[in-house]
N, C-alpha and C positions, 0 to 999 in steps of 0.2 A: 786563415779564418774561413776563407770560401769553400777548404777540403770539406771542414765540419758540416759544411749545413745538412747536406743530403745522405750523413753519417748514421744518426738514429733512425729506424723504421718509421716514427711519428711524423718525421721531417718531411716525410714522404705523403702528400697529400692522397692519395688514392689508398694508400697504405692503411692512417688513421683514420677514414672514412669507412674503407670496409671495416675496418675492427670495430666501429661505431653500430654500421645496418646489422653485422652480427648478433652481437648483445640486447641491439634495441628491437629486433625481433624478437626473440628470445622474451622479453620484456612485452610485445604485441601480443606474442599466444597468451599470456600469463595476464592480462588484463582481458582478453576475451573470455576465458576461462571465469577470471572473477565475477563477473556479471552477466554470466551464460543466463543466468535465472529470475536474474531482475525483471526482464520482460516480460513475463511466467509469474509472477504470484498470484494474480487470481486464478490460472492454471493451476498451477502446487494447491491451491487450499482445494479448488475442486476434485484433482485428481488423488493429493494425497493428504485432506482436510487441514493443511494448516493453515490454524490462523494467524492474522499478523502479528501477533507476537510470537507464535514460534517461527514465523518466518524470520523478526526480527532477532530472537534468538540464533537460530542458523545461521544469519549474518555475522554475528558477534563472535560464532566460532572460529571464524577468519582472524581473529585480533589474541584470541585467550591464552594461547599458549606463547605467544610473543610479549603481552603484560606480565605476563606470571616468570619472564625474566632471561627468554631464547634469544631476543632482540640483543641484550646486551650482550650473553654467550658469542650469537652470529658477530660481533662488533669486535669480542675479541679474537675468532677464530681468524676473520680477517686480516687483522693488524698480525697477528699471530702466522696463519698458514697459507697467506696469500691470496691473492685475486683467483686465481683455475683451481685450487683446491675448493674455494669457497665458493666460486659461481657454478663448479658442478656438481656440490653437493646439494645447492638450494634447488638447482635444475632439475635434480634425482627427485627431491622431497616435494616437489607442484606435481611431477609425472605419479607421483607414488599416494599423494591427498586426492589425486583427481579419481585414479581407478578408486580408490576406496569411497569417495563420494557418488562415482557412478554407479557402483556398485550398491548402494544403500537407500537410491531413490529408484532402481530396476524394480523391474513385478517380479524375478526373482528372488530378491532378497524379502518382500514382504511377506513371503509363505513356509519363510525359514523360521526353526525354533530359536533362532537366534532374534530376530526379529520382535517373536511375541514375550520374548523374554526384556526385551530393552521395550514393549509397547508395556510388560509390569509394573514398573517404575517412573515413576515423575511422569503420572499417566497424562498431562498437559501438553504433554509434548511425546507425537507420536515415534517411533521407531527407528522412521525412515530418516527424521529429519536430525535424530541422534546422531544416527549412522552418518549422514547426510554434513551433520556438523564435526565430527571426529575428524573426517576427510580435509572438509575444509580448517577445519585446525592443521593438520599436517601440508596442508596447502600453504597456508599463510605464513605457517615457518618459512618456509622454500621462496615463498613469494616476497615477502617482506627483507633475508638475506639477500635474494637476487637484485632487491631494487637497492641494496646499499654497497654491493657488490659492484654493480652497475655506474655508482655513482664513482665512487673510489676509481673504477676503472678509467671513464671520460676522465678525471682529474690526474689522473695517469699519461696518461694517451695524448689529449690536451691540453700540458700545462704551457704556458706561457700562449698560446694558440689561441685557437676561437673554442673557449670553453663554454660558456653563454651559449654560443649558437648550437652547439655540440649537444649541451644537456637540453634545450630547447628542443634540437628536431629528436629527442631520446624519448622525452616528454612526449612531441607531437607524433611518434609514430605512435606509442602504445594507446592512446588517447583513440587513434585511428582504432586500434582494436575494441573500443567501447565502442564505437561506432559502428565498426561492423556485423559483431554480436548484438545490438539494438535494433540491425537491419534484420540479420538472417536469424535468427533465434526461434522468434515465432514461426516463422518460415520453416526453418528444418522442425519443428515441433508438431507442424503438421503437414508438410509433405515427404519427408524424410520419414517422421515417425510413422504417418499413414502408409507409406510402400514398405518400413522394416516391419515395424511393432505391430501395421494395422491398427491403429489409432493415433489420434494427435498427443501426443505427449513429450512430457518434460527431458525425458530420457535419452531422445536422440541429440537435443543437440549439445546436452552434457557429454554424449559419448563424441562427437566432432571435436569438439572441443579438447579432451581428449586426448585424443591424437595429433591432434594438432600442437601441446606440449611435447610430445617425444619429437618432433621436429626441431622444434625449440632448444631440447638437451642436445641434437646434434648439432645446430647450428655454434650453441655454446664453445662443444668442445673442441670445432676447427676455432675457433676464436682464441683457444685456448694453446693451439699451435701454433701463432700468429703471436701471442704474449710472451709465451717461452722463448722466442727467439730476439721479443725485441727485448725483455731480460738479461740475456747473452750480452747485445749489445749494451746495456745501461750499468753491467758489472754493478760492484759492488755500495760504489757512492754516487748512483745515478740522480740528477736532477727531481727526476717524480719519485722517490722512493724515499723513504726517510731514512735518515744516513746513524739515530739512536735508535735503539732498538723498544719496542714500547714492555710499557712495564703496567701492570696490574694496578697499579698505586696511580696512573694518568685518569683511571676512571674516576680518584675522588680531585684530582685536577679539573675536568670538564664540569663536573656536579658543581662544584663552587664558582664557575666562570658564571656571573652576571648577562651577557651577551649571549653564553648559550639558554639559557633561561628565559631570554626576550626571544629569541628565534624558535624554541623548542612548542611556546607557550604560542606563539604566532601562530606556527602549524598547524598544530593538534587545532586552535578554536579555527581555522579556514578550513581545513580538510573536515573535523568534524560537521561541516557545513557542505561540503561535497558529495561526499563518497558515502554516508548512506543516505544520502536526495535520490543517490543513485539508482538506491534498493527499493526506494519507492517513489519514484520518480514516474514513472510510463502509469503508473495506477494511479497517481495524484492526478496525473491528463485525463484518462479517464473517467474518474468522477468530477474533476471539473469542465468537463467539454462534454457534457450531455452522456454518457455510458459510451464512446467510440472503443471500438474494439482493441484487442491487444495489440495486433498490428499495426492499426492505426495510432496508436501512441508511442507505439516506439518508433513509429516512422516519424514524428515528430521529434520525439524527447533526443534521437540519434544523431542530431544537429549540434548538441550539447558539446559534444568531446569533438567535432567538428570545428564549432567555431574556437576552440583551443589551440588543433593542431595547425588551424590556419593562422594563426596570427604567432604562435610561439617560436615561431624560425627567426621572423623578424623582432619577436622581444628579443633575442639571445643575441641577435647580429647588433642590437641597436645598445645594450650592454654593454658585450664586447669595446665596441668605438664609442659609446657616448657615458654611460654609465647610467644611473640614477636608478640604482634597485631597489632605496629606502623609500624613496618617491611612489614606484612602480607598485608597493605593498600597498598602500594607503590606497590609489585608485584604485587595488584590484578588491579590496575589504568594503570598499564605498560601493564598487557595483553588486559584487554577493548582496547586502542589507538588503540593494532596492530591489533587486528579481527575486528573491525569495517574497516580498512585500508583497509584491506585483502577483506572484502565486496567489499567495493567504486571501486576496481580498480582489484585485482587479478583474484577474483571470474567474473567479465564478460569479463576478456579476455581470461581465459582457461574454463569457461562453465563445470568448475569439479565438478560432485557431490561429489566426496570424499573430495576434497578439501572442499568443503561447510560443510559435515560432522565435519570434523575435526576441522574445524573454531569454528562450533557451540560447541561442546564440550569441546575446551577450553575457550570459554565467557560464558560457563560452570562456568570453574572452575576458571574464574574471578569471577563469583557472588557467589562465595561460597569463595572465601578468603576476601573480602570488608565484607560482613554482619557478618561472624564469630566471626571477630577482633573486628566489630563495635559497635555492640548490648553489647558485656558486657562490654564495656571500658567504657558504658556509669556509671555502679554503682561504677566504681572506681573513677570517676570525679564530682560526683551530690550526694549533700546529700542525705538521705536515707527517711528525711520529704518530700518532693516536687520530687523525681525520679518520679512519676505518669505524673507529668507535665512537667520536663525535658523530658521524651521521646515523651509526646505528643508538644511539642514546635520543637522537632526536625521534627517531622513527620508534623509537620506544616510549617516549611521552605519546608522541600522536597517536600508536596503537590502543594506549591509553583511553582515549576518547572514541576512537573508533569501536570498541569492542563494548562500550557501556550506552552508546550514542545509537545503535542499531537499538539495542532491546528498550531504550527510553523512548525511542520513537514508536517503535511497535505497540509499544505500553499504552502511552497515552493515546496513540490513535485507535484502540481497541479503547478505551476508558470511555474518549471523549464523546464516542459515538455508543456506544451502551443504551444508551435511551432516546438514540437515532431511529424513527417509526420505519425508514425507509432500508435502513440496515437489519434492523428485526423482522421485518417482514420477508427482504431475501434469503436471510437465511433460515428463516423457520420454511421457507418454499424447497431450500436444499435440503434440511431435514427432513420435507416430504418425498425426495426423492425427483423434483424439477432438473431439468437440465439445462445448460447452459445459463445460470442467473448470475446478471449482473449484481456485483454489493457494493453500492453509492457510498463511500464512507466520505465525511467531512474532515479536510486535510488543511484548517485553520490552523490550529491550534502546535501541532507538529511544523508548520511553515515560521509561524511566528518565534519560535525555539529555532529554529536555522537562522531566520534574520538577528535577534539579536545574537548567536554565536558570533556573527561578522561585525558586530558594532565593539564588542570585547578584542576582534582582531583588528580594527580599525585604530581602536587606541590602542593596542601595543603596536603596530605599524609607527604611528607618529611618537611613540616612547624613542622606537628603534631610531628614528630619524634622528631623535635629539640627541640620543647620547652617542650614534656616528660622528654627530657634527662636536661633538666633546672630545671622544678619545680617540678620533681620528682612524677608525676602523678603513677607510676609505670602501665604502658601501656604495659611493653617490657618484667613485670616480671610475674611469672603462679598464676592463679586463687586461685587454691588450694596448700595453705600452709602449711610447712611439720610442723609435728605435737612437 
């Protein structure tokens, strides 16, 4: 027994740790890249008039071709053609939506007849940000594959191990990358942009960014020589791999699974609650913290995915040995409500930066208690042939909401301010041709639509809880069992 231990490459702690910082870089570019631009939208509308709803448009383009039915393809390519087939194809398809989106928001592309020809149509929504969303459709293929690639992989890598702690710091690296794109974004946009392009613009640090994925696809595919060989070793009926081979017909399996249903429906209402706060997040700070600059709110709002990566090492470690993930949901749904509340109505009647601090660091460390618990309760509940496609079927409801939850938000926050004296007045100053004008928009009404998303996740939280304690999912007990 004692030859075995140090027999699989997993066994080897340095071993599965690098195959971890691999990937979960990989997973850092690919989250900085998403939200290169979040910092930037009153930038984008002034430099390339959009407004917030084709902004929020744009955003959406990140989800559309994953609802319209990629998500479940990528879930079967998976189970189908493996981990390195599939995480360097999605690695290809981020590097391949990025150029084409950088491409589409350049001063080159807007003087193209191709350009005025996509400004003909669905004249609402200018050229660039067509362009601009096409990219990011092709992005979010790639990006949304790579994170269920990703996941399949840790459960690979680390099964019986510290998988908890594992998809925790996988979590908290990339989370670091919203962080650091919140930091430097405005930054390269204008001192970057001002020594390339000669002016502050959107453009430089989408092209950093950029390049910074072809990094990412390298780092993949040594990751992927590192897979290959622990392959070798795991032969044909290896522990992580599933020993039936998946079959097409597992897909109307997971769709009738109950449990996947409570987790699918968990996700999509928390994360529709996240991830486009994201998109308009730094601009919510500044209309409610008196007009502070772009900078200045992303040097706030970048604290966000900060107080996540801090704390998600230790939700993963406390899992692993203690357990309580159905538990862990419920707190994490209870904190989202109140810091979104705390936006809507606190934060613009006392204009507190610290309060806005504080806010953000705990919806922090609400997205680091919901994904901790989530991501590995999925291999306790889905067999271990078809998990490829259970997490890609989950990620396919939640792209769901992601891709309609951008333009609903954009929507009404253009609606609700329409007869805003403060909002018509800067922008009829922009249509006179004024420079640098702040647009105060009122960000009630879109806050109050994020909070209750989490009161809807809060009860399916405590759904989850009761029916673990029914059918004995063991949701509530630790990863790693004593020997």
């Amino acid at each position: 027994m004692s030859e075995k231990i140090y027999k699989l490459m997993n066994d080897n702690p340095v071993a599965r740790w690098t195959a971890l910082a691999l990937i979960a870089l990989m997973m850092f570019f690919g989250y900085m890249f998403v939200d290169v631009m979040s910092p930037l939208q009153s930038l984008v509308e002034v430099e390339r008039g959009w407004s917030p709803s084709n902004f929020g448009t744009y955003a959406a383009g990140e989800y559309i071709l994953n609802v319209c039915g990629f998500l479940i393809l990528a879930g079967i390519i998976l189970d189908k053609m493996g981990i390195r087939f599939t995480g360097t194809l999605s690695a290809s398809m981020m590097l391949i939506g990025a150029i084409i989106k950088f491409y589409g928001i350049s001063d080159a592309f807007q003087s193209t007849a191709f350009c005025g020809w996509l400004d003909s149509w669905w004249t609402t929504l200018p050229g660039s940000a067509k362009m601009a969303a096409l990219g990011f459709m092709i992005f979010g293929c790639g990006c949304e594959m790579a994170g269920i690639t990703v996941s399949r992989s840790i459960a690979k890598w680390f099964e019986g191990k510290e998988m908890a702690l594992a998809m925790g710091l996988e979590m908290a690296i990339a989370r670091v990358g919203v962080f650091a794109i919140f930091s430097i974004s405005p930054l390269l946009a204008e001192k970057l942009g001002t020594s390339v392009f000669g002016k502050t613009t959107v453009v430089a640090p989408v092209a950093f960014c950029t390049c910074l994925l072809c990094i990412g696809l390298i780092f993949f595919l040594v990751f992927c020589v590192m897979d290959k060989k622990f392959d070798k070793q795991l032969g044909e009926h290896a522990s992580g791999e599933a020993e039936e081979e998946f079959k097409a017909s597992d897909i109307l399996t997971i769709f009738g699974s109950k449990i996947f249903w409570v987790i699918a429906l968990l996700c999509v209402l928390y994360y529709s609650a996240i991830f486009p706060f994201q998109r308009y997040g730094a601009n919510m700070l500044q209309c409610n913290l008196d007009g502070i600059s772009p900078a200045q709110a992303s040097n706030i709002f970048r604290w966000f995915p900060i107080g996540a990566a801090a704390i998600t090492p230790f939700l993963g470690a406390f899992l692993d040995k203690k357990g309580k993930g159905a538990t862990m949901l419920m707190f994490g749904a209870l904190l989202l409500i109140i810091c979104h509340l705390v936006f809507a109505f606190v934060l613009p009647a006392t204009r507190s930066s610290l309060l806005a601090y504080v806010t953000i660091v705990i919806l922090g460390v609400s997205f680091a208690l919901v994904p901790a618990a989530l991501w590995p309760s999925v291999p306790k509940v889905m067999n271990p042939r078809y998990l490829g496609s259970a997490y890609s079927l989950i990620f396919w409801v939640q792209n769901v909401g992601l891709c309609f939850v951008p333009v609903l938000i954009g929507s009404v926050l253009q609606s609700s301010n329409a007869s805003n004296p403060a909002v018509i007045a800067a922008k009829e100053a922009i249509e006179n041709g004024a420079q640098d004008v702040f647009i105060p928009y009122n960000y009630t009404v879109p806050l109050v639509i994020f909070a209750s998303f989490g009161v809807l996740a809060l009860l399916l939280a405590i759904y989850l809880k009761a029916i673990d304690k029914k059918n004995n999912y063991h949701l509530e007990e630790p990863n790693i069992k004593a020997e």
